[in-house]
Residue frames as qw, qx, qy, qz and C-alpha x, y, z in Angstrom:
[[0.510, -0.255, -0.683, 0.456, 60.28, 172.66, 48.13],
 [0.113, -0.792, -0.367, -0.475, 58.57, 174.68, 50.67],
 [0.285, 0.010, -0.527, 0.800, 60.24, 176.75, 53.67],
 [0.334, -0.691, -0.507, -0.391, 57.77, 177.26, 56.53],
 [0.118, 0.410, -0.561, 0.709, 58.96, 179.75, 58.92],
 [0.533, -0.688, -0.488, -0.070, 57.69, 179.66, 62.82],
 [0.407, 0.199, -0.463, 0.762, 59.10, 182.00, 65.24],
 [0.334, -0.817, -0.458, 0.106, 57.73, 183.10, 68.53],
 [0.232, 0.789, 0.058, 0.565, 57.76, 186.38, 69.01],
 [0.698, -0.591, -0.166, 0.368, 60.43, 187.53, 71.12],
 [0.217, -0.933, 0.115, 0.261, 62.98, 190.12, 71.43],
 [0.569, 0.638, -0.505, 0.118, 66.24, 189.75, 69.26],
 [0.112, -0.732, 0.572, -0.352, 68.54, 189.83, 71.83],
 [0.681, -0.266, 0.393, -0.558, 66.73, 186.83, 73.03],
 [0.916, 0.381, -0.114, -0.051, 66.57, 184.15, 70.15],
 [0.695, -0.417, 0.572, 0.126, 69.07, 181.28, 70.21],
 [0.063, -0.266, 0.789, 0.551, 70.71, 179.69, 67.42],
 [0.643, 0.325, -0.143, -0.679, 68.39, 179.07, 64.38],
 [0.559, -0.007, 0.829, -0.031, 67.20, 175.81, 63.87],
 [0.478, 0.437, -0.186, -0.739, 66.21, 173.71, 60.81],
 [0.675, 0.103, 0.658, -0.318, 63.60, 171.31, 60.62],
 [0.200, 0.177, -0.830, -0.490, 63.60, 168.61, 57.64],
 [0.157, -0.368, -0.915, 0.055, 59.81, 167.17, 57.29],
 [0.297, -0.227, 0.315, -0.872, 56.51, 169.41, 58.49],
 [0.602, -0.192, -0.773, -0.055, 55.18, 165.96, 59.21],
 [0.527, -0.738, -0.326, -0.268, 53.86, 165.82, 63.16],
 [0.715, -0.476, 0.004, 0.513, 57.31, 165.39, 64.31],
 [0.403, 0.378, 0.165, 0.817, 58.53, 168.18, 62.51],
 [0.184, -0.688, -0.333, -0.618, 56.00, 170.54, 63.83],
 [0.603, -0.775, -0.188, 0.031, 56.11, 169.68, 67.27],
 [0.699, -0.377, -0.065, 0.604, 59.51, 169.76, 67.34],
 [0.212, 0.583, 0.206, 0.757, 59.70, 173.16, 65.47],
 [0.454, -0.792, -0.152, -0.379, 56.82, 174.34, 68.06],
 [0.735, -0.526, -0.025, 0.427, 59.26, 173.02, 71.27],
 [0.607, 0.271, 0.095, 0.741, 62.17, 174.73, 69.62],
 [0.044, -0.722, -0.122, -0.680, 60.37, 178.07, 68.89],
 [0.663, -0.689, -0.292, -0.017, 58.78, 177.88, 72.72],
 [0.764, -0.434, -0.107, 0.465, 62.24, 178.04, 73.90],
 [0.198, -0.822, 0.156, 0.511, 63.73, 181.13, 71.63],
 [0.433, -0.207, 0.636, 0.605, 65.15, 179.52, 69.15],
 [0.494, 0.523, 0.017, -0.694, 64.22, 180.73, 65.57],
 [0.569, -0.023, 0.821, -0.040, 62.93, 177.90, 63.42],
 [0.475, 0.457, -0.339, -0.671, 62.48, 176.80, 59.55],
 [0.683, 0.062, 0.702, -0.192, 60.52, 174.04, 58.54],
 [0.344, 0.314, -0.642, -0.609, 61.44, 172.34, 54.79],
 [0.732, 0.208, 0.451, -0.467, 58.66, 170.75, 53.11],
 [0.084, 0.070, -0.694, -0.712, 58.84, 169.15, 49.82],
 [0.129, 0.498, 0.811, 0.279, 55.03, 169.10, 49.76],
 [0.031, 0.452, 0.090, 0.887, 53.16, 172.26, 48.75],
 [0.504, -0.564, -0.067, -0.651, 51.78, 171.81, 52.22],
 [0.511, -0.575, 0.600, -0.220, 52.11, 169.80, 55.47],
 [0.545, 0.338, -0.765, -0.055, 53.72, 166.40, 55.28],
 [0.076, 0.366, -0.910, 0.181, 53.37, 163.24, 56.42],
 [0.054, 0.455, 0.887, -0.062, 50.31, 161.97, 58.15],
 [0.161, 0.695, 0.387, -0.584, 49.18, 165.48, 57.56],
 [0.180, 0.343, -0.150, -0.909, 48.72, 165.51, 54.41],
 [0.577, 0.442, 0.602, -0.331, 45.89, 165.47, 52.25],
 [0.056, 0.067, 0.714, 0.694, 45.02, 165.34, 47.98],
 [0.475, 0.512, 0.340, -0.629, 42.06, 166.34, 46.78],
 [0.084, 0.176, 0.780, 0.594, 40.28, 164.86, 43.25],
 [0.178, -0.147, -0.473, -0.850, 37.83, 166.14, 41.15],
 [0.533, -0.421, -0.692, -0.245, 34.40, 166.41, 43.06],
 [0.311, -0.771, 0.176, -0.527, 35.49, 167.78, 46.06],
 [0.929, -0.298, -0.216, -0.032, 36.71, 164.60, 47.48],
 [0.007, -0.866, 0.415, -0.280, 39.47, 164.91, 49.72],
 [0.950, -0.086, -0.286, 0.089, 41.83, 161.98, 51.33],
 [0.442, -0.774, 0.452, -0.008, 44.49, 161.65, 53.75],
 [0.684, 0.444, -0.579, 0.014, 47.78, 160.22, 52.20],
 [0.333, 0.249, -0.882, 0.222, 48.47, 158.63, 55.33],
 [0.469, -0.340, -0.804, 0.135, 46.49, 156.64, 58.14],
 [0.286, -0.491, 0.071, -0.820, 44.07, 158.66, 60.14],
 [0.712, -0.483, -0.472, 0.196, 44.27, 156.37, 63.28],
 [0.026, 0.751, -0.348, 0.561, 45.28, 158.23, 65.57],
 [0.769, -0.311, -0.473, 0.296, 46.87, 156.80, 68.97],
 [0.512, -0.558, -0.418, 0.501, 47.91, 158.35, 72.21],
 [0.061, 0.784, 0.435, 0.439, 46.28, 161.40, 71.97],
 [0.554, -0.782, -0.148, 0.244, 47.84, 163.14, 75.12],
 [0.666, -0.026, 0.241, 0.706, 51.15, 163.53, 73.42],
 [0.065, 0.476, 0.308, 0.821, 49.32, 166.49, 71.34],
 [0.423, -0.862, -0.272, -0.064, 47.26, 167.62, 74.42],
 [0.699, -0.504, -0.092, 0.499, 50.65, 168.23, 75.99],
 [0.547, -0.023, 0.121, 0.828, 52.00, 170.14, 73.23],
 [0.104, -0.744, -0.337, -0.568, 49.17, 172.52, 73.04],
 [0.469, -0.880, 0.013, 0.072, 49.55, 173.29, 76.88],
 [0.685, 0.025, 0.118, 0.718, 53.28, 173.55, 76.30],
 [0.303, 0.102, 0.211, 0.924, 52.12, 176.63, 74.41],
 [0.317, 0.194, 0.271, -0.888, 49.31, 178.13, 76.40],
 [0.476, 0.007, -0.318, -0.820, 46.81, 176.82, 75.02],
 [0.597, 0.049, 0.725, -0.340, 43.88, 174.37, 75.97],
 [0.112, -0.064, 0.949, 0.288, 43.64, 171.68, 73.67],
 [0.218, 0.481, 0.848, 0.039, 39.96, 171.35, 73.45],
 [0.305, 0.811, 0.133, -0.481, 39.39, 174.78, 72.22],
 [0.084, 0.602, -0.618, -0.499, 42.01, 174.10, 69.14],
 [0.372, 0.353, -0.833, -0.205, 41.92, 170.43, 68.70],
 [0.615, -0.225, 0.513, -0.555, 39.63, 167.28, 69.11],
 [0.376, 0.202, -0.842, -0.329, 39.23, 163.64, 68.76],
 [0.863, -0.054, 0.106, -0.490, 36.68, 161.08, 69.06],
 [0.334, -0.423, 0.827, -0.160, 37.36, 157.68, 70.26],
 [0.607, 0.135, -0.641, -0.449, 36.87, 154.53, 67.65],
 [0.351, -0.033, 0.890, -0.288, 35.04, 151.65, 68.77],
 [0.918, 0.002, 0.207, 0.337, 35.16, 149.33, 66.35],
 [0.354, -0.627, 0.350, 0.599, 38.94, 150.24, 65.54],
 [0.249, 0.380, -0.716, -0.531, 38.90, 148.33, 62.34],
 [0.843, 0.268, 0.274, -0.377, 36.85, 146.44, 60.56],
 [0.111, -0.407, 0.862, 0.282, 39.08, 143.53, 58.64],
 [0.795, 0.325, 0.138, -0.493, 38.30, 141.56, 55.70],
 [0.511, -0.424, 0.713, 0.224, 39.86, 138.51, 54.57],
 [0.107, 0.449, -0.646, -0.608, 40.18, 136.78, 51.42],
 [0.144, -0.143, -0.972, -0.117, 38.05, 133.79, 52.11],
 [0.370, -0.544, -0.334, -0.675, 34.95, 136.41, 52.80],
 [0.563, -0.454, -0.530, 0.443, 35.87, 135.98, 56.82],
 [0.003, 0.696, 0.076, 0.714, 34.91, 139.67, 58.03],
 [0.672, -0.261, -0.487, 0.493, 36.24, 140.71, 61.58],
 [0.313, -0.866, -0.110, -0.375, 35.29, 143.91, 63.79],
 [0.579, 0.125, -0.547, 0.592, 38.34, 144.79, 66.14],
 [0.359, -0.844, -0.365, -0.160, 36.42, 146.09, 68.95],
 [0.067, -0.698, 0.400, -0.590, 38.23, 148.60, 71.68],
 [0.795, -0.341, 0.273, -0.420, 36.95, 146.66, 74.32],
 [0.100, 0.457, -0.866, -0.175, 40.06, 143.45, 74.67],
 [0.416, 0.128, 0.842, -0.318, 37.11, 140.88, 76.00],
 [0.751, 0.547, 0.279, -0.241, 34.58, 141.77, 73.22],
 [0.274, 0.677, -0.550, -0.405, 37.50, 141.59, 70.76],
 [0.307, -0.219, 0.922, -0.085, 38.84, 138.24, 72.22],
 [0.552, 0.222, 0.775, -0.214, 35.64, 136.87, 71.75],
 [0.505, 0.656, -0.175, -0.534, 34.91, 138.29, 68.21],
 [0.147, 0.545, -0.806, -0.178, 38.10, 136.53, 67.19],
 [0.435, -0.057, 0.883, -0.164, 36.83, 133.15, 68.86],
 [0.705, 0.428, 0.409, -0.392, 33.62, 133.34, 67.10],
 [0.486, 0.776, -0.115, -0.385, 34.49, 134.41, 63.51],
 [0.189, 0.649, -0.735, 0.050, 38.55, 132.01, 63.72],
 [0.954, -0.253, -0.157, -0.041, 37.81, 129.46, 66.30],
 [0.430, 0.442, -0.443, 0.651, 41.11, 131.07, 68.22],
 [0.556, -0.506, -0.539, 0.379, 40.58, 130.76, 72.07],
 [0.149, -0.892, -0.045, -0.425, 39.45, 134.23, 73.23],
 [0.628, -0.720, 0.195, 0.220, 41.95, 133.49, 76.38],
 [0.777, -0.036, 0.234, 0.584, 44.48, 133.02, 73.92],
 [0.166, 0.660, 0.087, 0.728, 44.23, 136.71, 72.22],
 [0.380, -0.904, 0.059, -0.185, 44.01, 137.97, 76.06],
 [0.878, -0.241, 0.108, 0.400, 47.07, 136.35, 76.72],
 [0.685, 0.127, 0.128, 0.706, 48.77, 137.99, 73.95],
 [0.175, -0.838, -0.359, -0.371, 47.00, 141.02, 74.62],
 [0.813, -0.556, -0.162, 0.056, 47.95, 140.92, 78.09],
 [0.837, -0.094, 0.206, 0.498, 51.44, 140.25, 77.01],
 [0.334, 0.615, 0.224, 0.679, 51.77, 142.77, 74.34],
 [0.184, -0.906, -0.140, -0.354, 50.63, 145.72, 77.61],
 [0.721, -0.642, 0.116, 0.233, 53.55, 144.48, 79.95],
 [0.630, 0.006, 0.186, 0.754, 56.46, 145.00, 77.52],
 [0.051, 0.835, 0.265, 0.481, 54.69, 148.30, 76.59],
 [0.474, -0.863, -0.171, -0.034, 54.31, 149.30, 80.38],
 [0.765, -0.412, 0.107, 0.483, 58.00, 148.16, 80.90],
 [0.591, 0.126, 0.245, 0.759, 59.61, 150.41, 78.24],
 [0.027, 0.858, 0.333, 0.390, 57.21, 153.62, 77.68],
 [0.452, -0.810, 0.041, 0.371, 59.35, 155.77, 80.39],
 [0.738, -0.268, 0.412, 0.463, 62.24, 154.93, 78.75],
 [0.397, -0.108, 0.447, 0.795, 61.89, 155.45, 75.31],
 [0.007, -0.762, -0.505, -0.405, 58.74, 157.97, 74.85],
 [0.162, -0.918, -0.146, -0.331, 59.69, 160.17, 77.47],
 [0.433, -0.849, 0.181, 0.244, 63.00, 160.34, 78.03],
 [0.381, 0.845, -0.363, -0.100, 66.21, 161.25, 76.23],
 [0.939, -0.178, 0.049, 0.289, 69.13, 158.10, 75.54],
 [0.635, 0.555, -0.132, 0.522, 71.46, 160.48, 74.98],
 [0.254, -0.762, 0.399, -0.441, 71.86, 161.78, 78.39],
 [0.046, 0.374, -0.749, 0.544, 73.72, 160.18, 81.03],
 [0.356, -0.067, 0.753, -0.549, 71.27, 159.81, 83.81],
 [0.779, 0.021, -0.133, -0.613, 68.41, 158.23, 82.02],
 [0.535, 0.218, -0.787, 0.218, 70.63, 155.08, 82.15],
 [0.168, 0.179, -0.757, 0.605, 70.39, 155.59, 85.93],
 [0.363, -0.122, 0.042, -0.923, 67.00, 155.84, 86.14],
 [0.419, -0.131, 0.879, -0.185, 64.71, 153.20, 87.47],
 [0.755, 0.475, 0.112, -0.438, 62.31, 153.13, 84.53],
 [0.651, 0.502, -0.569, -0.025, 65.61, 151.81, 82.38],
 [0.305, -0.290, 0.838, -0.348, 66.15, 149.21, 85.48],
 [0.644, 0.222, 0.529, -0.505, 62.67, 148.43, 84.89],
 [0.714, 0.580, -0.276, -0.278, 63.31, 148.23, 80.72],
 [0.360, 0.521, -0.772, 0.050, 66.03, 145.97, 81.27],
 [0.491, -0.090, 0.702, -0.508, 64.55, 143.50, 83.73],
 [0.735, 0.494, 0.284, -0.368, 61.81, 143.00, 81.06],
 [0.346, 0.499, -0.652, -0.454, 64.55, 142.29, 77.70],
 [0.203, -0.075, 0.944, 0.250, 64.13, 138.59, 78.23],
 [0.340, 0.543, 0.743, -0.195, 60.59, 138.38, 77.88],
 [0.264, 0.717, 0.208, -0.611, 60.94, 141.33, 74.51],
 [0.787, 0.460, 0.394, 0.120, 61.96, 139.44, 71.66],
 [0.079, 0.898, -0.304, -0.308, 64.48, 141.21, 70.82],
 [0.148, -0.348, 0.766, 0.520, 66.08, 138.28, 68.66],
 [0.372, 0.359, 0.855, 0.042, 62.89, 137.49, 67.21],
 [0.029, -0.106, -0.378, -0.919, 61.08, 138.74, 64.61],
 [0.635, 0.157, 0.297, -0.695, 56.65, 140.22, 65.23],
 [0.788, 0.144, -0.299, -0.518, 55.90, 137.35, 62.58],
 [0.366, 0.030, -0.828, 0.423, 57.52, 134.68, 64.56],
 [0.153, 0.087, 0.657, -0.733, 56.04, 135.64, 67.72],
 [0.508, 0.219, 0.234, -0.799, 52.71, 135.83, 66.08],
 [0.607, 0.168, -0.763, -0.142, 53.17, 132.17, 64.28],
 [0.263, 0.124, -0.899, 0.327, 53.63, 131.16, 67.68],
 [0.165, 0.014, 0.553, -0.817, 51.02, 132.63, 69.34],
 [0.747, 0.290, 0.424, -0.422, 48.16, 131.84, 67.05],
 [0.540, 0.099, 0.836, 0.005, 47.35, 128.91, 65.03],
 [0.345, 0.702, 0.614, -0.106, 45.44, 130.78, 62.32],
 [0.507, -0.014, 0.283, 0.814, 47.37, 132.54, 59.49],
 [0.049, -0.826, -0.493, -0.269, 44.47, 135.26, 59.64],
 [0.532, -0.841, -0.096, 0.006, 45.15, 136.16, 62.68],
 [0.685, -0.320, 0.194, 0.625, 48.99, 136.16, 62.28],
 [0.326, 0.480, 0.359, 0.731, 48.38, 138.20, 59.24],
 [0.114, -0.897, -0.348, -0.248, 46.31, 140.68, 61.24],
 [0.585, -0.749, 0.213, 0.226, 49.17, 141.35, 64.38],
 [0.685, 0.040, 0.241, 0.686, 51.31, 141.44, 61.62],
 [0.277, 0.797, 0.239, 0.481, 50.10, 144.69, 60.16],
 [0.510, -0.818, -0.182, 0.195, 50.85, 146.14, 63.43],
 [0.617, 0.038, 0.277, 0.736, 54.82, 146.41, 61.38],
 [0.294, 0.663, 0.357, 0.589, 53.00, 149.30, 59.57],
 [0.532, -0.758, -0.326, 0.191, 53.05, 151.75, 62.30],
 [0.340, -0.773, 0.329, 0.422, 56.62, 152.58, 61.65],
 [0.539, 0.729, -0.378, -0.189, 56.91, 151.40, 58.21],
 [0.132, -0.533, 0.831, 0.086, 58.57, 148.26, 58.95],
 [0.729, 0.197, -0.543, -0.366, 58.28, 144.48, 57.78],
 [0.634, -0.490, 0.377, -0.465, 57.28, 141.90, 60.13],
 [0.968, 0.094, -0.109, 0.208, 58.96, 139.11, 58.76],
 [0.753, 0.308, -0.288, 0.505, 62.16, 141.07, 59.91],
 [0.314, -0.664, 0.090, -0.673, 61.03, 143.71, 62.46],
 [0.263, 0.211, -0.848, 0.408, 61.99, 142.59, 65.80],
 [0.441, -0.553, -0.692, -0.146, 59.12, 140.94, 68.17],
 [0.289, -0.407, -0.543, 0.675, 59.29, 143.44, 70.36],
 [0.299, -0.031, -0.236, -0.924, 57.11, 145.63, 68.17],
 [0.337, -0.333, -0.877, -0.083, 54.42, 142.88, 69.45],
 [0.112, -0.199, -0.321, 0.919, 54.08, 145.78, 71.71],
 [0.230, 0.047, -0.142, -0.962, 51.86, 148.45, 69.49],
 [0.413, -0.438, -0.770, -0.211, 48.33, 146.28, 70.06],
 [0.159, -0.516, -0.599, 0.591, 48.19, 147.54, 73.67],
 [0.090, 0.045, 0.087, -0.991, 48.29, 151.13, 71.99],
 [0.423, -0.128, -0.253, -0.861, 44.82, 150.58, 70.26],
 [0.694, -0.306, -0.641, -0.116, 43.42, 147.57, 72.50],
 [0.439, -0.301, -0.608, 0.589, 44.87, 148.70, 75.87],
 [0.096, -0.424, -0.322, 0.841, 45.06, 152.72, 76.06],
 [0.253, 0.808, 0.331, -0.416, 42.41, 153.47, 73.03],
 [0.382, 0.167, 0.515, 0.749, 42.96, 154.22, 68.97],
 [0.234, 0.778, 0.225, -0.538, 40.72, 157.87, 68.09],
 [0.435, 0.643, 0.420, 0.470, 40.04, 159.54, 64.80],
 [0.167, -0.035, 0.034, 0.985, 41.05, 163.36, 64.48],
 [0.352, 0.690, 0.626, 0.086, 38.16, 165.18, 63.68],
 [0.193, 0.929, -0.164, -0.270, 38.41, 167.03, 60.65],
 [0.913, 0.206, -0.094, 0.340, 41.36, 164.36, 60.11],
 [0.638, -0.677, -0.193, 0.313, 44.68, 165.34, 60.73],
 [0.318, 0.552, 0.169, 0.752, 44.91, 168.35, 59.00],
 [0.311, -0.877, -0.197, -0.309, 42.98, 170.15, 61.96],
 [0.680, -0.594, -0.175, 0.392, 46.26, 169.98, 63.82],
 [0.381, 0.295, 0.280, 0.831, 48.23, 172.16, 61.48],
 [0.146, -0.689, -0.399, -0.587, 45.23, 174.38, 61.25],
 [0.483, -0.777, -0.383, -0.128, 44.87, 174.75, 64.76],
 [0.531, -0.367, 0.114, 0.755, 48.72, 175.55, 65.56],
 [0.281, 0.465, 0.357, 0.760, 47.79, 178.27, 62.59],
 [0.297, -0.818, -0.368, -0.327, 45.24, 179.82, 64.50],
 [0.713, -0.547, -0.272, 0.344, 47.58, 180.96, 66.82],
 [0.477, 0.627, -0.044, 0.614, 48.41, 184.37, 65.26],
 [0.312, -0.937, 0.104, -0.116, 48.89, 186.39, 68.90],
 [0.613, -0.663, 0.406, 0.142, 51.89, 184.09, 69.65],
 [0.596, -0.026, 0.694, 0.403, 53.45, 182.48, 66.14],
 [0.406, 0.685, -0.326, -0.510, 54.08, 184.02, 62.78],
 [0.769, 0.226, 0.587, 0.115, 53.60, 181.42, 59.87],
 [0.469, 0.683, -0.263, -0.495, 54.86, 182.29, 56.25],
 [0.838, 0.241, 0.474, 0.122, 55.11, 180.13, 53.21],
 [0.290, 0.734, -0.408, -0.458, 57.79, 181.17, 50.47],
 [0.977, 0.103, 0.180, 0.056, 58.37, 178.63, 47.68],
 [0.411, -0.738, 0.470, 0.256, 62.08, 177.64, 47.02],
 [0.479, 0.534, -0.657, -0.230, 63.99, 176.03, 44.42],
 [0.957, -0.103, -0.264, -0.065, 64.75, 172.48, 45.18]]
C-alpha cells in the first residue's frame, strides 16, 4: 500500500488535526486538497502503486497505455473550482475538450448508433437507426433535466448533515419534485416504460454504471444522469485523467508530495 502525504505549507502552530484519506481516487484528492487548504495535515492511502480510481492507468508492452476506468468526463466545473480553491487558474494546469459524438454504440444485431451532444440531433439519430419517436427521447430527455435541476443544490452542493440545509429552499424545491423521481422504481422500469425498443432500454440502462450500480435494482431516479452528458455536456481530459494528478503535482511552491511504500 502506498501513503501519499500532502500538506500545505504552514506554520506548526497552525495545522489542525491530521487527517486520513482512504482512496487517491478524485474524491480522495480533492478532498485531501480541501482539507490541506484549510491547515489540516493530510495522508492519502493508496493500494495502487499510484493514483486510484478513474485515475489510474496500466501500461503493456509497446508503450500502450490505458485508463482502468472511464475517461468520460462530466461536469467539468467541479475541478475548475478546486483549482481556484487553491490559487490557481485551471487552464494553465488542466484542460478538456468537449465530445460530440459522446458515444458511439453498437448493438448485437449490427444496429450502430452515434449519441450526439446535441438532444435534437440525438433524438433524431435514435428515430432513424430504432424507429423510436425522436419526441419521445426529448420527452425523456426533457424529463431526465427537471429531476436533475430539482435536486443538484441539494445533494452536489450542499451538506445533509447540517441542520439548515433541510431549511433551505433548494430541499423545498427537492421535495416538491419526489413524486415525479421514482424513487420506488427501479432506471430499468422507467426505461421499459418509456421506450418500446429493448436497444434503447439497454442503452439508458448503462447510465447504472456511473456509480457502479445495477439498473434492474437502482432506483429510477438515477434516470437523472442523461441530462449530465445530453443536457450540460460529457468532455474527455486531455492527456486522460492522469493530467489531474499531474497538475496538482506541479504545484511545488504551495504542496509537498512524497511517496513512501508501506506494508499492507
Amino acid at each position: 500500500m502506498k501513503q501519499t502525504s500532502i500538506k500545505k505549507r504552514t506554520s506548526a502552530s497552525s495545522l489542525k488535526q491530521p487527517a486520513a484519506i482512504i482512496g487517491a481516487g478524485i474524491a480522495g484528492i480533492a478532498t485531501a486538497v480541501r482539507l490541506a487548504l484549510k491547515g489540516h495535515a493530510v495522508t492519502v492511502f493508496e493500494a495502487q502503486e499510484s493514483f486510484g480510481g478513474k485515475m489510474y492507468q496500466f501500461e503493456l508492452p509497446g508503450a500502450y497505455r490505458f485508463d482502468a476506468g472511464p475517461s468520460l468526463f462530466t461536469l467539468p466545473q467541479l475541478v475548475d473550482d478546486l483549482f481556484r480553491l487553491a490559487g490557481r487558474d485551471p487552464q494553465d494546469h488542466f484542460r478538456y475538450e468537449r465530445l460530440d459524438p459522446i458515444t458511439h454504440y453498437f448493438f448485437a444485431d449490427g444496429t450502430r448508433l452515434k449519441a450526439w451532444a446535441d438532444e435534437e440531433r440525438f433524438a433524431a439519430e435514435v428515430e432513424e437507426k430504432m424507429g423510436v419517436p425522436a419526441a419521445d427521447v426529448l420527452s425523456f430527455l426533457r424529463r431526465s433535466a427537471s429531476a436533475y435541476e430539482a435536486t443538484e443544490s441539494t445533494f452536489l452542493h450542499k451538506s445533509l448533515h447540517k441542520a439548515a440545509t433541510y431549511l433551505s429552499p433548494e430541499v423545498l424545491r427537492a421535495v416538491a419534485a419526489l413524486p415525479g423521481l421514482g424513487l420506488t422504481g427501479t432506471m430499468h422500469q422507467r426505461h421499459a416504460k418509456a421506450f418500446n425498443d429493448p436497444r434503447l432500454v439497454q442503452l439508458f440502462d448503462r447510465f447504472a454504471t456511473y456509480n457502479g450500480s445495477d439498473p434492474y435494482q437502482a432506483p429510477a431516479t438515477l434516470s437523472l444522469i442523461p441530462h449530465l452528458e445530453h443536457g450540460i455536456g460529457a468532455f474527455y481530459p486531455v492527456g486522460a485523467f492522469i493530467a489531474l494528478p499531474k497538475a496538482s503535482w506541479g504545484w511545488p511552491k504551495s504542496w509537498e508530495w512524497s511517496f513512501a511504500t508501506m506494508s499492507p
